[in-house]
GURO-803974 format. One line per field, with one value per residue: residue in one letter; x, z, y of N, C-alpha, C in turn. Coordinates in steps of 0.001 Angstrom, whole numbers, plus 500000, padded with zeros to 6 digits. Layout:
REM GURO-803974
code	[A|...] $
nc1	[X|...] $
nc3	[Z|...] $
nc2	[Y|...] $
cac1	[X|...] $
cac3	[Z|...] $
cac2	[Y|...] $
cc1	[X|...] $
cc3	[Z|...] $
cc2	[Y|...] $
//
This chain:
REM GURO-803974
code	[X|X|X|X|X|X|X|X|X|X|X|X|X|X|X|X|X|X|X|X|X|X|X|X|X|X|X|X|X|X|X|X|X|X|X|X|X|X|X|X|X|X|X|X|X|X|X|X|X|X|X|X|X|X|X|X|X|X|X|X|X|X|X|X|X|X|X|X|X|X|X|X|X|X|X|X|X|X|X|X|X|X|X|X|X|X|X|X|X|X|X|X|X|X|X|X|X|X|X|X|X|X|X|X|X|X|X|X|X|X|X|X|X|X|X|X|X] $
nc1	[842981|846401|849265|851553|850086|849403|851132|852600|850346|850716|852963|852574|850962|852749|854399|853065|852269|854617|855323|853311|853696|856567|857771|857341|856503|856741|855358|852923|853292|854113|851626|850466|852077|851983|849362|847502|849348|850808|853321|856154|856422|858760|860420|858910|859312|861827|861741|860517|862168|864423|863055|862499|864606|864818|862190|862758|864500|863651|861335|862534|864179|862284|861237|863245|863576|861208|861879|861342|862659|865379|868664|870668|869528|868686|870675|871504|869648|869593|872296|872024|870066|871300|873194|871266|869817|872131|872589|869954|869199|871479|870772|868053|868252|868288|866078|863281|860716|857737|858390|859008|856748|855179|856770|856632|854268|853660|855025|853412|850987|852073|852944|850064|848630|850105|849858|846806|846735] $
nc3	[603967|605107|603687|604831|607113|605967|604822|607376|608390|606602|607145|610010|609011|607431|609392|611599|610059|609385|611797|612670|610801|610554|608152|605132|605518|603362|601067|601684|602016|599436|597616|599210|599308|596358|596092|597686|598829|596662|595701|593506|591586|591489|593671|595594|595909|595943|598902|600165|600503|602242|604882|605765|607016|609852|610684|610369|612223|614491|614968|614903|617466|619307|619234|619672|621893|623461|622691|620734|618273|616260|615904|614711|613063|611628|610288|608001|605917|606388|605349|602601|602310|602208|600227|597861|598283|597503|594746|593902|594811|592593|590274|590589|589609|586771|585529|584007|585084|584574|584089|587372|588483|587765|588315|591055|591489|590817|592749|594875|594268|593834|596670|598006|597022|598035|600696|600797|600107] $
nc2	[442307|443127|442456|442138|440334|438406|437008|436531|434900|432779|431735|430631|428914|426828|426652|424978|423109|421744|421477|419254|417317|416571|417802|419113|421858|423581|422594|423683|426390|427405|427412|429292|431722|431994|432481|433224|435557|436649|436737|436565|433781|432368|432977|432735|429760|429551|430974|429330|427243|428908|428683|426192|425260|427156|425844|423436|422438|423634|421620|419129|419262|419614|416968|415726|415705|415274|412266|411209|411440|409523|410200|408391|406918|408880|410011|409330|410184|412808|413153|412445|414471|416444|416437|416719|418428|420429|420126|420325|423371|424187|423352|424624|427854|427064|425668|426391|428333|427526|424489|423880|424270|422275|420275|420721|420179|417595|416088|416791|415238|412925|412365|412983|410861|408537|409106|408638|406023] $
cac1	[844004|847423|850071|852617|849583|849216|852518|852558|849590|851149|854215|852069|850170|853706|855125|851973|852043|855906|855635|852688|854403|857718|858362|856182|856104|857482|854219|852074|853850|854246|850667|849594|852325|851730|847966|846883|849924|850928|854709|856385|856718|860291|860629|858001|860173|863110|861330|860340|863709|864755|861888|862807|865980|864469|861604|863177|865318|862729|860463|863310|864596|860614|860937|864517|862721|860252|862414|861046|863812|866436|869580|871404|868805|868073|871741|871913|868843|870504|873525|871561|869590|872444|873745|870173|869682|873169|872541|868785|869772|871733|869944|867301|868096|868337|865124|861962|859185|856820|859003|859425|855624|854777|857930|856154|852809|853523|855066|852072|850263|852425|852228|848962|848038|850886|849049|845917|846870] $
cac3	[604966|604828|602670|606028|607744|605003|605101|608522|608727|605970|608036|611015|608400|607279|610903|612346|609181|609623|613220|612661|610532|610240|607461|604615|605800|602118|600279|602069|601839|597745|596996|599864|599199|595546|595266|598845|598826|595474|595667|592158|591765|591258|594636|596344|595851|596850|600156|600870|600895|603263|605190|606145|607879|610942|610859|611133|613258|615614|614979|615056|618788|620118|618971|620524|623870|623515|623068|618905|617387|616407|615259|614099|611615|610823|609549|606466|605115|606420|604407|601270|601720|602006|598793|597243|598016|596924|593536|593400|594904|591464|589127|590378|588710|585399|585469|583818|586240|584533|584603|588644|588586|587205|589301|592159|591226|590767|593717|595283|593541|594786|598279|598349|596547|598909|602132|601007|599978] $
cac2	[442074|443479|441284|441450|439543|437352|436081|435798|433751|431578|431387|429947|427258|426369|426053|424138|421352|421424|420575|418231|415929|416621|418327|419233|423139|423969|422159|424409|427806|427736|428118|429831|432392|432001|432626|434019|436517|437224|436852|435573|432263|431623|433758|431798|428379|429836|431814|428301|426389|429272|428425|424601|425051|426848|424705|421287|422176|423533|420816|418170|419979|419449|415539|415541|416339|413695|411180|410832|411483|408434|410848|407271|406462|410123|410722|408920|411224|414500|413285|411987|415568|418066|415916|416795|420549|421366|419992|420858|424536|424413|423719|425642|428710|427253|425332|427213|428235|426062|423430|424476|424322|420778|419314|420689|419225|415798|415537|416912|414522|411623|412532|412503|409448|407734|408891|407998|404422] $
cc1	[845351|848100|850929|851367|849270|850388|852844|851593|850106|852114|853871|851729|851734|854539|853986|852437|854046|856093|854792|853329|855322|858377|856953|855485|855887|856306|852924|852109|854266|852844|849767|850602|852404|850086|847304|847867|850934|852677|854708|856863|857909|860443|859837|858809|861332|862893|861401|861469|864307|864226|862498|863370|865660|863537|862026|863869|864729|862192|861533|864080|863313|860596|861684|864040|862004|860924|862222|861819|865243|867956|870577|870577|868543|869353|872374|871011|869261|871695|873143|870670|870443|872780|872630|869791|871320|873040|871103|868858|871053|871455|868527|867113|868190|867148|863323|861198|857989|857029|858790|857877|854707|855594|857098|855090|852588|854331|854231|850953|850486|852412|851216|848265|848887|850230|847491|846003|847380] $
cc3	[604394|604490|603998|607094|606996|605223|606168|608712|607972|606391|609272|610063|608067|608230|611267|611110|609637|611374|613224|612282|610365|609687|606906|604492|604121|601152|600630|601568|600432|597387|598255|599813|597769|594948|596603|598967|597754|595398|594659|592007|591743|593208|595807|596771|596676|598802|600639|601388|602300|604641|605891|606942|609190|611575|611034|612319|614826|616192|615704|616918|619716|619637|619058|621735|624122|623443|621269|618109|617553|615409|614225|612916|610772|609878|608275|605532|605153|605318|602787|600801|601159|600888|597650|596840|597404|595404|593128|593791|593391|590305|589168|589746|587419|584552|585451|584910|585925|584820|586276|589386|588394|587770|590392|592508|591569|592257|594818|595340|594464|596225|598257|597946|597415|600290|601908|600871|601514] $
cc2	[442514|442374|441236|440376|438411|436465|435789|434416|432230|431100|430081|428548|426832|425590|424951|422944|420966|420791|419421|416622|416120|416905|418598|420890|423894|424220|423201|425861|428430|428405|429023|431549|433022|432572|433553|435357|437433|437603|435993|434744|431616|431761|432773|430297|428369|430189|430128|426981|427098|428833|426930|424536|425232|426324|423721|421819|422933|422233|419319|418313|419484|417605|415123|415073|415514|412669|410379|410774|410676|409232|409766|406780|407514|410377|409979|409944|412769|414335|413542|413721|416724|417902|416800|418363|421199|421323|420275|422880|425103|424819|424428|426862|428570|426416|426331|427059|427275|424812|423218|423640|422835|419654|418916|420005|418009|415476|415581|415900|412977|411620|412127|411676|408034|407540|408315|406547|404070] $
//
């Protein structure tokens, strides 16, 4: 399969989990653009931060509409995030890829030992 259909399709699995639950597009789109489409891993991390912005704010627009979305409770985490990505958008470039790689993991890790409990 061609690598522009690759990344599309990983685009779609990214969008679909991002609309499913609400976020989460990011977790998907590392190793599926990491190992299914062979983009380099720093690049991959970064693609995927880009990646978020018009996802939520799709996703968050479609759970506007429904009536799901409480903007008064949501805007302490928008604040606490923007705080988060400006200073993790920092030090991202000075944080080894392995490092990058074992960050990513464990939070992987914790997720999914959180949802299953």
């Amino acid at each position: 399969m061609d690598k522009r259909w690759r990344l599309r399709l990983s685009g779609v699995c990214g969008g679909m989990i991002n609309g499913l639950f609400g976020g989460g597009g990011g977790m998907v789109l590392v190793p599926l653009l990491r190992g299914w489409c062979g983009v380099e891993e720093r690049r991959a991390f970064a693609d995927c931060v880009a990646v978020i912005l018009p996802l939520c704010v799709l996703s968050a627009g479609i759970y506007a509409a429904g009536s799901a979305l409480d903007p008064v409770a949501a805007a302490p985490y928008l604040l606490g995030g923007l705080f988060g990505g400006l200073v993790g958008g920092k030090v991202f470039t000075k944080v080894p890829v392995v490092w990058l790689r074992r960050i990513f993991a464990a939070f992987m890790l914790y997720g999914g030992v959180r949802y299953l409990l």
